[in-house]
C-alpha positions as CSV (number, residue, x, y, z in Angstrom):
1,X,-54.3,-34.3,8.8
2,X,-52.3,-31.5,8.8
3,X,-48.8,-30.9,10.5
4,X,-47.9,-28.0,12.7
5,X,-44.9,-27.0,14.3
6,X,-44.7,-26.7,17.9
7,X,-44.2,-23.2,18.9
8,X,-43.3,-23.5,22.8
9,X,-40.2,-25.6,21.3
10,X,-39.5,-22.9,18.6
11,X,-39.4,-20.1,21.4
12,X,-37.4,-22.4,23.5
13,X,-34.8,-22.6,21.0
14,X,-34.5,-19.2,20.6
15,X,-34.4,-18.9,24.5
16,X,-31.9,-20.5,24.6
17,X,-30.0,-19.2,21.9
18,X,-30.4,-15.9,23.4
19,X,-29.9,-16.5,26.6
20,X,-26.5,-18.1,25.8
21,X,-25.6,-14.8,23.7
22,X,-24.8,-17.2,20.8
23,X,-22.9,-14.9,17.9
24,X,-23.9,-17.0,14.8
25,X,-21.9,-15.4,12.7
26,X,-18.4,-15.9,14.7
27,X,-19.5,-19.4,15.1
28,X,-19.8,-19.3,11.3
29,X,-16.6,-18.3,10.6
30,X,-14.8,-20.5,13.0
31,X,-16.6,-23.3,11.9
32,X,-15.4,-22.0,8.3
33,X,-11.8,-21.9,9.2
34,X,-11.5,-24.9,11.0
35,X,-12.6,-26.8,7.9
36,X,-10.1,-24.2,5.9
37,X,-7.4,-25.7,8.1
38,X,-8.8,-29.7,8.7
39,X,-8.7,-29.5,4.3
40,X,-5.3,-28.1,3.3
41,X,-3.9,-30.4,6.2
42,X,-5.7,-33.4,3.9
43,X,-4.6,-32.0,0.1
44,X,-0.8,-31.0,2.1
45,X,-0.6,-34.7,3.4
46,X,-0.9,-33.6,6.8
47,X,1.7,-30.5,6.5
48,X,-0.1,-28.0,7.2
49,X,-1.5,-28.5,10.9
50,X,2.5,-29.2,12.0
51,X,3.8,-26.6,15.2
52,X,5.9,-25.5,12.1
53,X,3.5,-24.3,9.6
54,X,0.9,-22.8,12.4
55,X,4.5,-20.8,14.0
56,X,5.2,-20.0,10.5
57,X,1.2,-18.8,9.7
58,X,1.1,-16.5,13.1
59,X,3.8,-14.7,12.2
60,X,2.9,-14.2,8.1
61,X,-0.5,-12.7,9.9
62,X,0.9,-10.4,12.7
63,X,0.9,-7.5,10.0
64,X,-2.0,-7.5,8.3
65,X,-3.8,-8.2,12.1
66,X,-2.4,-5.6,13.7
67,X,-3.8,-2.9,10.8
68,X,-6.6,-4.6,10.5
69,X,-7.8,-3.3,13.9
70,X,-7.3,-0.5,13.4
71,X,-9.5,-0.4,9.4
72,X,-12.2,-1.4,11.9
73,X,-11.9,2.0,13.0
74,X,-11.7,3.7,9.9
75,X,-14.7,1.5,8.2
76,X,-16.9,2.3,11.4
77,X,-16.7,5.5,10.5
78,X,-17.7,5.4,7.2
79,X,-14.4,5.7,5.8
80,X,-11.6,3.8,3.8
81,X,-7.7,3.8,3.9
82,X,-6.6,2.6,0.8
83,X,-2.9,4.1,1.4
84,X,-2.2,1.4,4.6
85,X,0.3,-0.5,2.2
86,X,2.5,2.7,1.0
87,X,2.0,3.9,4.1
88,X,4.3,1.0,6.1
89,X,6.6,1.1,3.5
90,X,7.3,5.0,4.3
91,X,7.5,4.0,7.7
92,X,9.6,1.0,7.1
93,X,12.1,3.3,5.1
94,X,11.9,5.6,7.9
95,X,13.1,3.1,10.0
96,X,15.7,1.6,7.7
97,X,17.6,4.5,7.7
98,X,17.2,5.9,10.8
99,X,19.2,2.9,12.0
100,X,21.5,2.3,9.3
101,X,22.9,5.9,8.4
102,X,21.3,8.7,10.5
103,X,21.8,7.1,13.6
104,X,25.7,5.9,12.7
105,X,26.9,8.0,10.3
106,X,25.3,11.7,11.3
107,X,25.1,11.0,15.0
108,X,28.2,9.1,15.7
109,X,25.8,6.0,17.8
110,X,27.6,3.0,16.7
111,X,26.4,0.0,15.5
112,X,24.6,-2.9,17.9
113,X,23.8,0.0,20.1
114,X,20.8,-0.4,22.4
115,X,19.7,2.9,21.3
116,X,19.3,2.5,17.8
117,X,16.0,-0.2,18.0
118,X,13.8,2.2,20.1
119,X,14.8,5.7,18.2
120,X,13.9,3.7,14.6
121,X,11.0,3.0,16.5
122,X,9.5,5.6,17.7
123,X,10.4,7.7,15.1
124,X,8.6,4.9,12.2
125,X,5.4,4.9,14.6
126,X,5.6,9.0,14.7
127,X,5.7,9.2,10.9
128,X,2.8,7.0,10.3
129,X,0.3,8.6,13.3
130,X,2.2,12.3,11.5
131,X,1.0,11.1,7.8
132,X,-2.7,9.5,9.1
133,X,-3.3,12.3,10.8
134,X,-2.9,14.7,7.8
135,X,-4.7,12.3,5.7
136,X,-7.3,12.8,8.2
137,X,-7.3,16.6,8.2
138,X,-7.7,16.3,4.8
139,X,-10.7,14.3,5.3
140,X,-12.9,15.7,7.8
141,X,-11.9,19.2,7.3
142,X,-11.6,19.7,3.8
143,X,-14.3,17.1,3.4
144,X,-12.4,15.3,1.2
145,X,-13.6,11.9,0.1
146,X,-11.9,9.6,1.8
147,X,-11.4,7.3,-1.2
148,X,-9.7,10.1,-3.4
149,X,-7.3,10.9,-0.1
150,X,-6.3,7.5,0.6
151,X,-6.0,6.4,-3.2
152,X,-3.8,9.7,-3.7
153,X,-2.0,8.1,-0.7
154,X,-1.0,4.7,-2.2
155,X,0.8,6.3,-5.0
156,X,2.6,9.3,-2.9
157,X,4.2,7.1,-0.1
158,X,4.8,4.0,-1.6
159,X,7.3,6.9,-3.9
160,X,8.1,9.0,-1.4
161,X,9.7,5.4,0.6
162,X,11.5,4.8,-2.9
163,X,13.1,8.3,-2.7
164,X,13.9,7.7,1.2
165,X,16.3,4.3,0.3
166,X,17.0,6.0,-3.0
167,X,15.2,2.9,-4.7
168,X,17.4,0.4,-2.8
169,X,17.3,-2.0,-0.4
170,X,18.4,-1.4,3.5
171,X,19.5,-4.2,5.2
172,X,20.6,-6.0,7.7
173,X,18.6,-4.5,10.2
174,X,19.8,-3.8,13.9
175,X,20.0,-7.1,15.7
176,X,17.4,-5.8,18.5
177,X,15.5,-4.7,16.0
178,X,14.8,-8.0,13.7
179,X,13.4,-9.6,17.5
180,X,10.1,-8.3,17.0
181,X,9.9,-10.0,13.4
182,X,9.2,-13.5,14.7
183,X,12.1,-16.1,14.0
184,X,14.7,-14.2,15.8
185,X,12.5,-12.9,18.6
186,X,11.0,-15.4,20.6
187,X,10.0,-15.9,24.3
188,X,10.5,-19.5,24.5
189,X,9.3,-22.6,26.4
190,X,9.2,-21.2,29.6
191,X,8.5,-17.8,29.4
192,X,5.4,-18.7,27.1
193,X,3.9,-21.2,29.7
194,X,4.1,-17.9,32.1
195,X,2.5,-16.1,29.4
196,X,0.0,-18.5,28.2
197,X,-0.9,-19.2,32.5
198,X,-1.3,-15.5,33.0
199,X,-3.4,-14.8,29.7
200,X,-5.8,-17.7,31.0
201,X,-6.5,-16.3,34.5
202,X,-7.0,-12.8,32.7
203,X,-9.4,-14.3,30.6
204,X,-11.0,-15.9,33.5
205,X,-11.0,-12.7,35.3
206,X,-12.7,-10.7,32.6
207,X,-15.4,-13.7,32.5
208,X,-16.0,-13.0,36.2
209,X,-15.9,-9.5,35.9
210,X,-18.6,-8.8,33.0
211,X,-20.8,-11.3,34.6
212,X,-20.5,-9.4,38.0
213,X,-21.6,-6.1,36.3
214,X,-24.1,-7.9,34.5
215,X,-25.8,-8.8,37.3
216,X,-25.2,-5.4,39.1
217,X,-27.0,-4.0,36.4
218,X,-29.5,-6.5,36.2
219,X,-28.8,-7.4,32.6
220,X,-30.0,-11.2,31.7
221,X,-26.9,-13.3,31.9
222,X,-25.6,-17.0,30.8
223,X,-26.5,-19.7,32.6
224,X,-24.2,-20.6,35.0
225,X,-22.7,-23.8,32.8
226,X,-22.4,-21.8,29.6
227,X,-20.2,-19.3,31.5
228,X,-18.1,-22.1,32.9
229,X,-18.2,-23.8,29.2
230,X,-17.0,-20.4,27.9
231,X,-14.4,-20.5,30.0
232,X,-12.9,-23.8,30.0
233,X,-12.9,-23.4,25.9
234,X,-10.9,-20.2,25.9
235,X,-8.8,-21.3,28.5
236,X,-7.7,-24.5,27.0
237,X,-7.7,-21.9,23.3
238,X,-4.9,-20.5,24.8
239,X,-2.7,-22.8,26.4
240,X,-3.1,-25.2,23.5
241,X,-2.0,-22.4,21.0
242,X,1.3,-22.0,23.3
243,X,1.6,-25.7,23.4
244,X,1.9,-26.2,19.7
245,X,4.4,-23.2,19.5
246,X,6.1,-24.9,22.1
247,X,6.3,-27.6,20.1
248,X,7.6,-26.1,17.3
249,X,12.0,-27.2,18.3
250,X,14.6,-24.9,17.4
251,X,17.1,-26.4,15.0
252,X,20.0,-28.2,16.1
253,X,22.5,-25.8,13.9
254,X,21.2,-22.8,15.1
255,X,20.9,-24.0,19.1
256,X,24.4,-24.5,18.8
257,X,25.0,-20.7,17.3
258,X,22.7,-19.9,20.4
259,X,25.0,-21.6,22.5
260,X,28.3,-20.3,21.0
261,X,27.2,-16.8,20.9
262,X,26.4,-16.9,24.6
263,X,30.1,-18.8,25.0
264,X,28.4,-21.9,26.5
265,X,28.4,-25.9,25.3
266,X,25.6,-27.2,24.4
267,X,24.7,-30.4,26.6
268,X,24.4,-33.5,24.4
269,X,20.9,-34.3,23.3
270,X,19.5,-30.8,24.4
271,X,16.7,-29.8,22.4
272,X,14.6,-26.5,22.8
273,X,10.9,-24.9,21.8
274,X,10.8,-21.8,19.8
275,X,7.6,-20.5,22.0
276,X,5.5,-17.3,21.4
277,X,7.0,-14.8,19.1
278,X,7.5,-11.5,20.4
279,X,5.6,-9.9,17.3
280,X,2.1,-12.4,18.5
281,X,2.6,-11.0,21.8
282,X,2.7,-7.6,20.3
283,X,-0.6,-8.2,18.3
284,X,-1.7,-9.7,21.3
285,X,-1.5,-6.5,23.1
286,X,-2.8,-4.3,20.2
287,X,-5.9,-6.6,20.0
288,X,-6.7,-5.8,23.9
289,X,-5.5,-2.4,23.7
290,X,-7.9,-1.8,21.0
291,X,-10.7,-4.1,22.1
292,X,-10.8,-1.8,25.6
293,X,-10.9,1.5,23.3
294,X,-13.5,0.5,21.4
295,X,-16.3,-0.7,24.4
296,X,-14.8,1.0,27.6
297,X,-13.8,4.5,26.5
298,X,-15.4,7.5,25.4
299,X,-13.1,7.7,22.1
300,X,-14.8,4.1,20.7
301,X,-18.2,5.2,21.6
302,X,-17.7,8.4,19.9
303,X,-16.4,6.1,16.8
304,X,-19.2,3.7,16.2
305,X,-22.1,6.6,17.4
306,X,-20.6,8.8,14.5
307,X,-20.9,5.4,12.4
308,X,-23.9,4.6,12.9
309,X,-25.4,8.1,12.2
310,X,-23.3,10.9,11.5
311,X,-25.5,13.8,11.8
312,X,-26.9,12.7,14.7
313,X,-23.5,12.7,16.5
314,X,-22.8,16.0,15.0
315,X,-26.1,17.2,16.8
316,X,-25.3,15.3,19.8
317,X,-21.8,17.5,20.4
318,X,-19.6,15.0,18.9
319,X,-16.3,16.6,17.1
320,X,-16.9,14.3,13.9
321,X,-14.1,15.7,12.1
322,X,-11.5,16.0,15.0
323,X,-13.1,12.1,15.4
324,X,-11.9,11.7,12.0
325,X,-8.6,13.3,12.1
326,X,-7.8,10.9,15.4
327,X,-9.3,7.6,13.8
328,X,-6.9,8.4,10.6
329,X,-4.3,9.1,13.0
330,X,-4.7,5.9,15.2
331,X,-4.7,3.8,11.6
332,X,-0.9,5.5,10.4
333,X,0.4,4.9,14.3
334,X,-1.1,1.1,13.2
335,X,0.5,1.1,9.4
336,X,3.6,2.2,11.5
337,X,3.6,-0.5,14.2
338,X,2.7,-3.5,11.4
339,X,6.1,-2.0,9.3
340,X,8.4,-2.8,12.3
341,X,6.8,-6.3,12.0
342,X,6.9,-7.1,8.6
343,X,10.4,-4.9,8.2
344,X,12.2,-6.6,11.1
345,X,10.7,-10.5,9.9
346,X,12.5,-9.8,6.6
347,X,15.8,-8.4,8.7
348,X,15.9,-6.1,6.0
349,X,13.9,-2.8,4.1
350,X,13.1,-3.7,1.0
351,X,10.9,-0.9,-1.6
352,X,7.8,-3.6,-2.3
353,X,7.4,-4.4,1.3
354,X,3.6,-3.8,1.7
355,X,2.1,-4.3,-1.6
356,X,-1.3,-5.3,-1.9
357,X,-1.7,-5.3,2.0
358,X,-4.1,-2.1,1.8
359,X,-6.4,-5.1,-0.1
360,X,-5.8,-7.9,2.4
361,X,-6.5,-5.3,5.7
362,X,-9.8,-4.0,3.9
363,X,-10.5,-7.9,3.2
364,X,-9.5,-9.3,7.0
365,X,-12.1,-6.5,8.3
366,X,-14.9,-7.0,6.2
367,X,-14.9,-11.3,6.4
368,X,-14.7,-10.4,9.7
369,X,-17.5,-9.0,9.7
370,X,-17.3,-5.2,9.6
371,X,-20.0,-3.4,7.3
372,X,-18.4,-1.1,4.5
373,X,-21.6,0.6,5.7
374,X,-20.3,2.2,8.6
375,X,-21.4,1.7,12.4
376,X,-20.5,-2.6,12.9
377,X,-17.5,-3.7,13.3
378,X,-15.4,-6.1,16.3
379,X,-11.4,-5.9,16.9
380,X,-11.7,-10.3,17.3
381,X,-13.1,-10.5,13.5
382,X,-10.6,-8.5,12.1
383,X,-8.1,-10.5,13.5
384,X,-9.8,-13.8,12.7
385,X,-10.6,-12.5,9.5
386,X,-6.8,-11.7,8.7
387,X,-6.1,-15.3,9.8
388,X,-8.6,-16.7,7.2
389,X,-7.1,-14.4,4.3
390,X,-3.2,-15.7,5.7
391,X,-4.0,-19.5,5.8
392,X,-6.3,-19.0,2.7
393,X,-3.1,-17.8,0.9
394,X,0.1,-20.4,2.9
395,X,-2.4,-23.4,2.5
396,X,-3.1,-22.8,-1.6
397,X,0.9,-21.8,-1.9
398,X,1.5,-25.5,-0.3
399,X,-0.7,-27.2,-3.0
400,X,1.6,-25.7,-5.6
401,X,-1.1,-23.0,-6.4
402,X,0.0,-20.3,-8.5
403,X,-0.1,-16.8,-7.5
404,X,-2.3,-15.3,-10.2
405,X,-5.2,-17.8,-8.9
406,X,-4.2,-17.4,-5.7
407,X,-5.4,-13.4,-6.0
408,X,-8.4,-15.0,-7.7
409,X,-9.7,-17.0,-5.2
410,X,-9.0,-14.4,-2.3
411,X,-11.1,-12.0,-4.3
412,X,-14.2,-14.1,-4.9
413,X,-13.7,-15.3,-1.3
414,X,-13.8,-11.8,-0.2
415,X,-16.7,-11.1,-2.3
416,X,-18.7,-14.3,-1.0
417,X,-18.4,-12.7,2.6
418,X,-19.9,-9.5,2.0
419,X,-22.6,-11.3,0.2
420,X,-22.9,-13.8,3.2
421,X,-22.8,-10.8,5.6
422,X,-25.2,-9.1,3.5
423,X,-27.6,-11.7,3.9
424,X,-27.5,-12.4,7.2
425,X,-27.7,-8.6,8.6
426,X,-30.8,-9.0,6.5
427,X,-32.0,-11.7,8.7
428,X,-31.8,-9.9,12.1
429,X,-33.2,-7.0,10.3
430,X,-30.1,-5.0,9.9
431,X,-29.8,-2.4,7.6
432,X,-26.4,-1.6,7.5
């Protein structure tokens, strides 16, 4: 007797599967990360899952995250930015010495001033979207390879920062400043439950919302108990991660500076959560900013249409090179944003800030699932993606791996997602 499978349960499968709008590969690499995380918290003797280590890991990724959306961008388009690394160290330099001698010493602002953060600011974030922008220019209208521009851009600004500090490091940073960098910037307990509340209805909201013009539509939607399943997961995603920050108490020593500095006493026994880092809230808002741009605006469909096929979008009235010169743009603006991060975590400028990040950005977007191809691409896998390279990286450094293997197995692990991605694009019939 011969067996045969049972096609009505095959078909219901993938019913369900689609009608539940199941993303296999984001389930993959969640499922991968979890046991990333469940392992080194074994091999670390249960270090590495502490409100310490996971406050500590969110802020090591902030950087690399926050470029990482925007190399979604630049990959979509069939492009690469190798100069991303160079790039925030120009802008970091920028920065350094806006606020620690033009500012003071050829504009008379004194030091501590409120002024000083926002001017060093705006003008790192203007130098970065100033230098993308021409790196773009030379791209799209020059049709230059993007490869040769960018590479030529990894050895000129990482230099031309060297020249700005005169090879030396710039430090300490203005006081308003080093908030955005994590330790010294924090919301705390209460203001992160506010945070954390609001961020959950949002979600909620946006839930309700698609599913509404779904329906108006009349696009298939989830059953009624995925959407509420959906929900309750991301909900209780977010107030656990604010939870565990929460968690995470300031330490006695420096509660009492805290305490001093604001002329107070500090009640006996008083403890006190660090909360949600102002640079995670910052990413936060880059990730939505970016996630709106890239489905609800015209600029984003432009983007992955010119991905997908360029010369059809050329024929279609699409500006492709003005597209390129604003994607290229949008990435230095990016580089410039992630160097206030990394600059002001360090409280200081120092001339190797940003090495090797052009490598870890171009590997947080590809695991997470954007095709070197050009035209695929989501703003959630970079970021997930970055997290994976990040904990990859804190959890070997805990197990007393060295750094030489540490770059070794990042690159094979890199290279084992492209495969795995290669492979299952394959599967759905994806030629990209």
């Amino acid at each position: 007797m011969t067996a045969t499978a049972d096609p009505s349960a095959s078909t219901s499968r993938k019913s369900l599967a689609q009608q539940l709008e199941l993303d296999m590969r984001l389930i993959g690499m969640i499922g991968a990360f979890v046991l990333l995380c469940l392992g080194f918290h074994l091999f670390t003797g249960g270090n590495f899952l502490t409100p310490r280590n996971i406050f500590n890991l969110t802020i090591q990724t902030v950087s690399v995250a926050i470029m990482a959306t925007g190399m979604v961008f630049v990959i979509v388009t069939r492009n690469i930015d190798l100069s991303v690394g160079s790039l925030l160290a120009t802008c970091s330099a920028v920065m350094a010495m806006t606020q620690t001698v033009i500012l003071p010493q050829f504009m008379g602002v004194p030091l501590g001033s409120l002024v000083i953060a926002p001017v060093a600011i705006v003008a790192g974030l203007l130098t970065g979207a100033l230098i993308g922008a021409v790196q773009g220019w030379l791209v799209g209208y020059l049709a230059i390879p993007s490869f040769i521009v960018t590479l030529g851009g990894l050895l000129v600004w990482r230099n031309v920062g060297w020249y700005l500090t005169n090879g030396q490091t710039i430090g300490p940073l203005d006081p308003t400043f080093q908030l955005f960098g994590g330790t010294n910037g924090t919301l705390g307990e209460t203001a992160s439950w506010v945070v954390g509340v609001l961020a959950a209805i949002a979600a909620v909201l946006a839930l309700v919302s698609a599913r509404r013009n779904k329906i108006r539509h009349e696009f298939p939607v989830k059953p009624m108990w995925a959407e509420f399943v959906m929900g309750v997961i991301v909900v209780a995603a977010i107030l656990g991660f604010v939870a565990v920050l929460n968690a995470y108490d300031i330490p006695f020593n420096r509660l009492k500076q805290m305490f001093a500095a604001a002329g107070q006493t500090m009640p006996e026994g008083y403890t006190a959560g660090y909360g949600l880092p102002i640079s995670v809230l910052v990413l936060i808002l880059v990730a939505v900013a970016m996630t709106v741009v890239a489905l609800k605006t015209r600029f984003g469909r432009y983007i992955f249409a010119t991905g997908g096929n360029p010369d059809a979008a050329e024929l279609s009235g699409i500006n492709t090179r003005l597209l390129t010169v604003k994607v290229f743009a949008l990435m230095g603006f990016l580089a410039g944003l992630s160097a206030v991060v990394a600059s002001a975590r360090l409280t200081f400028h120092s001339n190797d800030i940003g090495t090797l990040d052009e490598l870890r950005v171009i590997a947080a977007a590809v695991i997470g699932g954007t095709a070197l191809a050009g035209g695929i691409g989501t703003i959630y896998g970079a970021i997930l993606g970055a997290l994976i390279m990040q904990s990859l990286q804190s959890g070997m450094a805990m197990v007393n791996v060295d750094s030489p293997f540490q770059n070794i197995v990042v690159g094979l692990v890199l290279v084992f997602a492209v495969f795995i991605d290669i492979v299952y694009r394959k599967r759905l019939g994806v030629k990209k």
